[in-house]
MOPAC internal coordinates of N, CA, C and O (Angstrom, degrees):
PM7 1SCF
backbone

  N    0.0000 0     0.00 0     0.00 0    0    0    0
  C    1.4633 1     0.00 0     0.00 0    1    0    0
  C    1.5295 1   107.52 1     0.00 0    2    1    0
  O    1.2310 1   114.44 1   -54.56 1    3    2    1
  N    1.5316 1   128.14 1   125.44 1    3    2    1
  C    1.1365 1   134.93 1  -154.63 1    5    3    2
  C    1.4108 1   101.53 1  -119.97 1    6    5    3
  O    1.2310 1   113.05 1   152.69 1    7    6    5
  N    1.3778 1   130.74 1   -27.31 1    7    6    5
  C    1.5258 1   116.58 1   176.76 1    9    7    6
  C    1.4515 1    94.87 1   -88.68 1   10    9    7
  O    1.2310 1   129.66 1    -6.63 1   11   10    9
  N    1.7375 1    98.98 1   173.37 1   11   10    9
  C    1.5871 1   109.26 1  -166.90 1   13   11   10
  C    1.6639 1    97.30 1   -86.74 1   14   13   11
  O    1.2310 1   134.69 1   -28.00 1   15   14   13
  N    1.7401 1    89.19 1   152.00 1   15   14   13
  C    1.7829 1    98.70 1  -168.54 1   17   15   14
  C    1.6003 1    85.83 1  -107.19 1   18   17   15
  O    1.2310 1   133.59 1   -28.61 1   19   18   17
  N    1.5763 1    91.34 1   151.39 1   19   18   17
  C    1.8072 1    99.27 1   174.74 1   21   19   18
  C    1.2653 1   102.82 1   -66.68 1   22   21   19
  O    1.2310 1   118.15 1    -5.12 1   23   22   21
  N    1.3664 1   121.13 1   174.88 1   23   22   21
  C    1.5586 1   124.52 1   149.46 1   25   23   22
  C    1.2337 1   122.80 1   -17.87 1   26   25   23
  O    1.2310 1   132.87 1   107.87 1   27   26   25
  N    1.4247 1    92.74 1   -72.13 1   27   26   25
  C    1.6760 1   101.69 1  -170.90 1   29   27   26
  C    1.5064 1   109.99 1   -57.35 1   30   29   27
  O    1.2310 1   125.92 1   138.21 1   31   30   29
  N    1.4171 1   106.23 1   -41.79 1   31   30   29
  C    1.7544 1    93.36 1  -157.99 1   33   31   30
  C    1.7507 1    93.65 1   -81.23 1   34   33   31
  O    1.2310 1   117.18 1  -176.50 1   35   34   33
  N    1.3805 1   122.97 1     3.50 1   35   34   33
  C    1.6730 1   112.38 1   175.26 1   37   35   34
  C    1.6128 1    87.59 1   -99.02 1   38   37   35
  O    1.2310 1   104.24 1  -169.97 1   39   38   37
  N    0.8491 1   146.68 1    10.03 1   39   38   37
  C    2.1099 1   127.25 1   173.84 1   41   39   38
  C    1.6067 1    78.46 1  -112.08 1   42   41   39
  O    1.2310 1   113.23 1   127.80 1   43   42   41
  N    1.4349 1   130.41 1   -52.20 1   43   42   41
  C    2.2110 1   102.41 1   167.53 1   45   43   42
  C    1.1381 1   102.90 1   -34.47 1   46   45   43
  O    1.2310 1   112.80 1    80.72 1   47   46   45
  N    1.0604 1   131.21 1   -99.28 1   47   46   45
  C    1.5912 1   131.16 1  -179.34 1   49   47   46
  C    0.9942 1   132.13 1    22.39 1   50   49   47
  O    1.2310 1   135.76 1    88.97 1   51   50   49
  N    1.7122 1    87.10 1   -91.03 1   51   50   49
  C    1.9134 1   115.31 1   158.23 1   53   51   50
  C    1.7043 1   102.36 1   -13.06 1   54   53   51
  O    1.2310 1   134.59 1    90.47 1   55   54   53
  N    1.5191 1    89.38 1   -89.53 1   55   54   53
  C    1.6615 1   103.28 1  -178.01 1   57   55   54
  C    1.5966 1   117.48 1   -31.57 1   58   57   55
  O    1.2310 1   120.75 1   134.24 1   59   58   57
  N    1.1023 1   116.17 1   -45.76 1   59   58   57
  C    1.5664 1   126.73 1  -165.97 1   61   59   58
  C    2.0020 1   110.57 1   -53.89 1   62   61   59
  O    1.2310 1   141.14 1   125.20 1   63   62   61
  N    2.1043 1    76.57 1   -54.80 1   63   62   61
  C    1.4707 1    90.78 1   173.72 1   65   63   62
  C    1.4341 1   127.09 1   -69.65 1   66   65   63
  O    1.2310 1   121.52 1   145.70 1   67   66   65
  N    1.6017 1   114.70 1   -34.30 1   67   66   65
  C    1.5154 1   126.03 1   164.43 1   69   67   66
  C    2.0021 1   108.55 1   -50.58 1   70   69   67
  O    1.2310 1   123.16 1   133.16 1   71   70   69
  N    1.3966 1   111.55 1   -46.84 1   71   70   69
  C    1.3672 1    96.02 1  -171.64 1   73   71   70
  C    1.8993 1   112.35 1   -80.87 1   74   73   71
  O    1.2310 1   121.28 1   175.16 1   75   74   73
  N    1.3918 1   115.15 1    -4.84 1   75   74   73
  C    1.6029 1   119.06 1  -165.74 1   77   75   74
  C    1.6220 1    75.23 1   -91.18 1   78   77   75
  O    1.2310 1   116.26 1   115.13 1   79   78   77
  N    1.3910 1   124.71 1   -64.87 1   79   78   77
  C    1.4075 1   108.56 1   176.33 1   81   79   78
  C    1.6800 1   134.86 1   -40.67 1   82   81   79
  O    1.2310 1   121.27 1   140.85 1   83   82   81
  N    1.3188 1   115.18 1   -39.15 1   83   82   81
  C    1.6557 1    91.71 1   174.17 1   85   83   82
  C    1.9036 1   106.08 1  -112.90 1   86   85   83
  O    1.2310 1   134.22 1  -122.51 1   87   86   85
  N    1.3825 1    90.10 1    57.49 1   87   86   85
  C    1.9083 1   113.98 1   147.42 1   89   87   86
  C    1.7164 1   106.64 1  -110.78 1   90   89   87
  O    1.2310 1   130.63 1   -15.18 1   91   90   89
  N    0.8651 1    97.10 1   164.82 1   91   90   89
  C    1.6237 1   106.83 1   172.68 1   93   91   90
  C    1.8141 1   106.81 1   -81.07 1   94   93   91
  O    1.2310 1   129.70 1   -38.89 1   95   94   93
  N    1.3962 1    98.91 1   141.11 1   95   94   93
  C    1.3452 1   106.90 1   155.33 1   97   95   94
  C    1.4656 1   111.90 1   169.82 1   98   97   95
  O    1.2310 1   109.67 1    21.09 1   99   98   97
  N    1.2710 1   136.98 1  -158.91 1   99   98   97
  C    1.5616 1   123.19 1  -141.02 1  101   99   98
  C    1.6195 1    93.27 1  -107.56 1  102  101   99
  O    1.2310 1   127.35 1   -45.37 1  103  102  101
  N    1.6065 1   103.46 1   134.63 1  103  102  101
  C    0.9640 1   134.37 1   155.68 1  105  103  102
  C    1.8033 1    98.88 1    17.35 1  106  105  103
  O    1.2310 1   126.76 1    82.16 1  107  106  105
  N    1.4120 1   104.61 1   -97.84 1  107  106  105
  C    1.0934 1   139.32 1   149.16 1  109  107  106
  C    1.6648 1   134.94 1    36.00 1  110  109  107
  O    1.2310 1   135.96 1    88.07 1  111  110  109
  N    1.5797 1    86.72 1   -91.93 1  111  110  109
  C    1.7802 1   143.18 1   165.72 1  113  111  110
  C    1.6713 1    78.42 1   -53.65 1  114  113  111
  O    1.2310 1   106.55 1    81.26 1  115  114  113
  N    1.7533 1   142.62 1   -98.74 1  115  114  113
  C    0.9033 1   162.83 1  -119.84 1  117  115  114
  C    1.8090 1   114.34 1   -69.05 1  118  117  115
  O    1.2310 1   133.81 1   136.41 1  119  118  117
  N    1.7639 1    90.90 1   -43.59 1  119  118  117
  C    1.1526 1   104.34 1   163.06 1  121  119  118
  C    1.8437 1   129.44 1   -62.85 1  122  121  119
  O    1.2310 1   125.28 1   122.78 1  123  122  121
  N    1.3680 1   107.45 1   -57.22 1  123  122  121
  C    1.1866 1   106.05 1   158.44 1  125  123  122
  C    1.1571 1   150.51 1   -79.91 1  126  125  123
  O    1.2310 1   128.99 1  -160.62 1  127  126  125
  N    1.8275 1   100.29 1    19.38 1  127  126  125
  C    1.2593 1   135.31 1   155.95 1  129  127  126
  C    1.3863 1   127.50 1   -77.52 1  130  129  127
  O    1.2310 1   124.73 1   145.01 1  131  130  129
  N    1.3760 1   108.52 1   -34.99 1  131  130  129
  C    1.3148 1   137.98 1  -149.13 1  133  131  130
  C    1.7042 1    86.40 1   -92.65 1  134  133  131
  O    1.2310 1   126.39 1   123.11 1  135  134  133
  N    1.6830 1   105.31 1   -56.89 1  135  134  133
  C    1.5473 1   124.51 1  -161.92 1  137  135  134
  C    1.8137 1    94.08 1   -68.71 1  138  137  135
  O    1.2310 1   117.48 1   142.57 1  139  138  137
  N    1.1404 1   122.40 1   -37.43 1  139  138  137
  C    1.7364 1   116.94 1   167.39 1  141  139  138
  C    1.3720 1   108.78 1   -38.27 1  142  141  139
  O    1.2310 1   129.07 1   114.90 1  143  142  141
  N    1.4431 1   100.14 1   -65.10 1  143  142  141
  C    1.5804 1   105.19 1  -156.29 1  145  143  142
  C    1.3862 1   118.09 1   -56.29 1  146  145  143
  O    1.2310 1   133.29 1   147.20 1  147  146  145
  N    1.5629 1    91.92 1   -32.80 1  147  146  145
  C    1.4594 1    95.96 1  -175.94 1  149  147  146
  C    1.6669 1   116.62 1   -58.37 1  150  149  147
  O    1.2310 1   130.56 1   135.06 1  151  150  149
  N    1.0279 1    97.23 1   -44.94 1  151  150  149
  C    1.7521 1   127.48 1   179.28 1  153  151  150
  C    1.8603 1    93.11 1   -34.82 1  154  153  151
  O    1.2310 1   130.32 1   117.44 1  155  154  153
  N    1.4965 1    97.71 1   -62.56 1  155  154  153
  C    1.6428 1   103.96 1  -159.62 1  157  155  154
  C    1.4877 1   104.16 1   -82.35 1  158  157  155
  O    1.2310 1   129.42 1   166.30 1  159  158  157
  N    1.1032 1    99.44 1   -13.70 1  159  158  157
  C    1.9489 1    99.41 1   155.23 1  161  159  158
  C    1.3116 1   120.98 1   -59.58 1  162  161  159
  O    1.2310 1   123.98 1   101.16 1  163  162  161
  N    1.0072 1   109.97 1   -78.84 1  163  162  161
  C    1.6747 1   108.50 1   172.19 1  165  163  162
  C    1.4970 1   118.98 1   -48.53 1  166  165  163
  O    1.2310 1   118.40 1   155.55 1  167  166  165
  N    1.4675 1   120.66 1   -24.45 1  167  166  165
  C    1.3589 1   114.70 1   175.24 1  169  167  166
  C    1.5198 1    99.19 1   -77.63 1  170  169  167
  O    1.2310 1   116.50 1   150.03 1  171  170  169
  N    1.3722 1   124.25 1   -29.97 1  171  170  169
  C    1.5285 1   101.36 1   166.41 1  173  171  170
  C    1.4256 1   137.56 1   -78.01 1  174  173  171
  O    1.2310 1   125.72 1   152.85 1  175  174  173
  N    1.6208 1   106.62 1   -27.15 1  175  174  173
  C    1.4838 1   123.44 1   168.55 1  177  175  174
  C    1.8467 1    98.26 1   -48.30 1  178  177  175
  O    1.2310 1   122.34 1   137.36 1  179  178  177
  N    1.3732 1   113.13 1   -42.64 1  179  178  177
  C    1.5449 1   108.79 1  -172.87 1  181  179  178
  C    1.5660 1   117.12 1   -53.85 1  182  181  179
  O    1.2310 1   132.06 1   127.79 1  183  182  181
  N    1.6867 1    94.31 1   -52.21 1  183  182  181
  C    1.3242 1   107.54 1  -169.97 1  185  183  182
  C    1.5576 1   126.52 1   -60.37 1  186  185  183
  O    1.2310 1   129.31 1   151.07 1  187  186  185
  N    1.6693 1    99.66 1   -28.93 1  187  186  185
  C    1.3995 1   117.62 1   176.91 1  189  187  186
  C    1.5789 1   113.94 1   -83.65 1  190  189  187
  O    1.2310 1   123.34 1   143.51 1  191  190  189
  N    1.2286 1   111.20 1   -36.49 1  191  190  189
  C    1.8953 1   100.89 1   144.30 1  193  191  190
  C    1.0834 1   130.97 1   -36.27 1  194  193  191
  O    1.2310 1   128.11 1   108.77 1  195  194  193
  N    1.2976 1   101.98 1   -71.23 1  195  194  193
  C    1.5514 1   102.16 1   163.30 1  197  195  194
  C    1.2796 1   152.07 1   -23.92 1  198  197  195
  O    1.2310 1   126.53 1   116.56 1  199  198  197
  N    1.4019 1   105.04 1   -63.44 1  199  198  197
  C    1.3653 1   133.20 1   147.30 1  201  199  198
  C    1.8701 1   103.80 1   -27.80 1  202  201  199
  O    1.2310 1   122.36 1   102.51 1  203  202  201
  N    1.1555 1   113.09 1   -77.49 1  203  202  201
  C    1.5070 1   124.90 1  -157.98 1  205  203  202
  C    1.7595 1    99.35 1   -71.02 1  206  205  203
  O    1.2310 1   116.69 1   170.10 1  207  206  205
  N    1.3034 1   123.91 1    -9.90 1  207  206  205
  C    1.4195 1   120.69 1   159.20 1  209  207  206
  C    1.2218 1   107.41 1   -61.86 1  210  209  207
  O    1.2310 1   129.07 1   108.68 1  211  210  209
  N    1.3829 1   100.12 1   -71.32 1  211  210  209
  C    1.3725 1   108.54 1  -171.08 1  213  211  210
  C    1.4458 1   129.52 1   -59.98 1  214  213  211
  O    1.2310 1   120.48 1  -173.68 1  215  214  213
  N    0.9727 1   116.68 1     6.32 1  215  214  213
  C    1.8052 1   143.00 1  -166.94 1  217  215  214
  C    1.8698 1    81.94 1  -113.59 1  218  217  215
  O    1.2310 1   116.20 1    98.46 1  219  218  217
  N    1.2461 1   124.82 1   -81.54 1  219  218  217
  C    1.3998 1   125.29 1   174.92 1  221  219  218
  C    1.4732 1   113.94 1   -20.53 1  222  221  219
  O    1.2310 1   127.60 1   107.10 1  223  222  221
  N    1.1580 1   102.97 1   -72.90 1  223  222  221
  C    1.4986 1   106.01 1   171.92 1  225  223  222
  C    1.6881 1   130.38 1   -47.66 1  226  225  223
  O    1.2310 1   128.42 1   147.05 1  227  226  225
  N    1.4110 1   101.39 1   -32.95 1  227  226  225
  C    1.4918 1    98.40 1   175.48 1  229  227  226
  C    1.1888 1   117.67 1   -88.54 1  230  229  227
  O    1.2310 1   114.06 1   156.37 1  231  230  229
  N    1.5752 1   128.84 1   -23.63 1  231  230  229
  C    1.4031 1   132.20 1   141.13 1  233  231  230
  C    1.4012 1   143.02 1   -29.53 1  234  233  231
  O    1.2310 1   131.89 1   158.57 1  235  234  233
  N    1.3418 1    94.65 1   -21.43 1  235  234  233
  C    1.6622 1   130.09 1  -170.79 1  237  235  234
  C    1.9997 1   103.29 1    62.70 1  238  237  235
  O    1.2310 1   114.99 1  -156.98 1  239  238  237
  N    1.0071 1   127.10 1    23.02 1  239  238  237
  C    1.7212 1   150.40 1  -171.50 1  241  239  238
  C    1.7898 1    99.66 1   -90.64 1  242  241  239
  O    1.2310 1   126.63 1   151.41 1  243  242  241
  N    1.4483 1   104.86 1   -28.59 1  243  242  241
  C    1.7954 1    99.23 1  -170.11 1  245  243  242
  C    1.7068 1    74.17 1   -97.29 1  246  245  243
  O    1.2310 1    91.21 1   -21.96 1  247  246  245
  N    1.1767 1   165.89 1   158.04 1  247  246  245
  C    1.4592 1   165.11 1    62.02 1  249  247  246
  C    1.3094 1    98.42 1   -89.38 1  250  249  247
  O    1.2310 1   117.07 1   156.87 1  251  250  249
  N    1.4611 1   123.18 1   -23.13 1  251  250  249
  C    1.7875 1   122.22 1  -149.06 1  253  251  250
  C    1.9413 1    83.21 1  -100.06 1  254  253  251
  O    1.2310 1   117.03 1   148.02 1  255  254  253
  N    1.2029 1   123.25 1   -31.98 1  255  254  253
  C    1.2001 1   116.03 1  -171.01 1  257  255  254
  C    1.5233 1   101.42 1   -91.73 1  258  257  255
  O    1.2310 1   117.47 1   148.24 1  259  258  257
  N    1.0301 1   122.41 1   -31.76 1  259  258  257
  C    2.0405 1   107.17 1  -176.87 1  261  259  258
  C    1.6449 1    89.10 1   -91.55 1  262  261  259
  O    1.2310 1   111.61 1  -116.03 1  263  262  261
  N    1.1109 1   133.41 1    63.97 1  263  262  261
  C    1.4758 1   104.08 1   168.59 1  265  263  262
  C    1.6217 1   106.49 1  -127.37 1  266  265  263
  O    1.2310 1   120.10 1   180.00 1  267  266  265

Protein backbone atom coordinates (compact mmCIF):
# COMPACT_ATOMS: atom_id res chain seq x y z
CA UNK A 1 0.00 0.00 0.00
CA UNK A 2 1.67 3.17 -1.33
CA UNK A 3 -0.55 6.12 -0.28
CA UNK A 4 -0.26 7.28 3.36
CA UNK A 5 -2.47 5.24 5.91
CA UNK A 6 -4.16 7.25 8.76
CA UNK A 7 -3.31 6.23 12.21
CA UNK A 8 -5.89 4.05 12.54
CA UNK A 9 -5.66 2.16 9.38
CA UNK A 10 -1.54 1.77 10.24
CA UNK A 11 -2.36 0.08 14.13
CA UNK A 12 -4.97 -2.39 11.46
CA UNK A 13 -1.90 -3.12 9.91
CA UNK A 14 0.12 -3.43 12.94
CA UNK A 15 -2.44 -6.09 13.92
CA UNK A 16 -2.64 -7.73 10.47
CA UNK A 17 1.14 -8.04 10.53
CA UNK A 18 1.25 -9.12 14.36
CA UNK A 19 -1.30 -12.01 13.56
CA UNK A 20 0.62 -13.31 9.94
CA UNK A 21 3.58 -13.21 12.39
CA UNK A 22 2.65 -15.64 15.15
CA UNK A 23 1.52 -18.34 12.25
CA UNK A 24 4.25 -20.33 11.01
CA UNK A 25 6.18 -19.61 7.99
CA UNK A 26 9.79 -19.24 6.65
CA UNK A 27 12.37 -17.74 8.41
CA UNK A 28 12.47 -15.33 5.73
CA UNK A 29 8.72 -14.22 4.98
CA UNK A 30 8.83 -13.35 9.00
CA UNK A 31 11.69 -11.23 8.88
CA UNK A 32 10.49 -8.97 6.31
CA UNK A 33 7.41 -9.07 8.05
CA UNK A 34 8.75 -8.20 11.17
CA UNK A 35 11.07 -5.35 9.22
CA UNK A 36 7.41 -3.83 7.77
CA UNK A 37 6.04 -3.45 10.98
CA UNK A 38 8.69 -1.89 12.27
CA UNK A 39 8.66 0.61 9.38
CA UNK A 40 4.82 1.39 10.23
CA UNK A 41 5.82 1.88 13.76
CA UNK A 42 7.76 4.70 13.40
CA UNK A 43 5.38 6.01 10.79
CA UNK A 44 3.01 6.02 13.66
CA UNK A 45 5.38 7.21 16.45
CA UNK A 46 5.63 10.24 13.72
CA UNK A 47 2.12 10.75 13.34
CA UNK A 48 1.41 10.75 17.06
CA UNK A 49 4.01 13.54 17.44
CA UNK A 50 2.38 15.26 15.36
CA UNK A 51 -0.78 15.07 16.66
CA UNK A 52 0.60 16.30 20.22
CA UNK A 53 2.26 19.44 18.37
CA UNK A 54 -0.56 20.32 17.09
CA UNK A 55 -2.64 19.78 20.30
CA UNK A 56 0.41 21.99 21.95
CA UNK A 57 -0.18 24.57 19.75
CA UNK A 58 -3.84 24.82 20.15
CA UNK A 59 -3.41 24.89 23.87
CA UNK A 60 -1.24 27.79 23.34
CA UNK A 61 1.53 25.17 25.62
CA UNK A 62 3.68 24.61 22.15
CA UNK A 63 4.70 28.74 21.83
CA UNK A 64 7.92 27.69 23.99
CA UNK A 65 8.66 24.94 21.36
CA UNK A 66 8.10 26.85 17.83
CA UNK A 67 9.89 29.86 18.98
Amino acid sequence: MSEERTLEQNFEYLNELLAKLSGEMPLDEAFATYSEGMKILKTCNDQIDQVEKQVLVITGEGEQVFQ
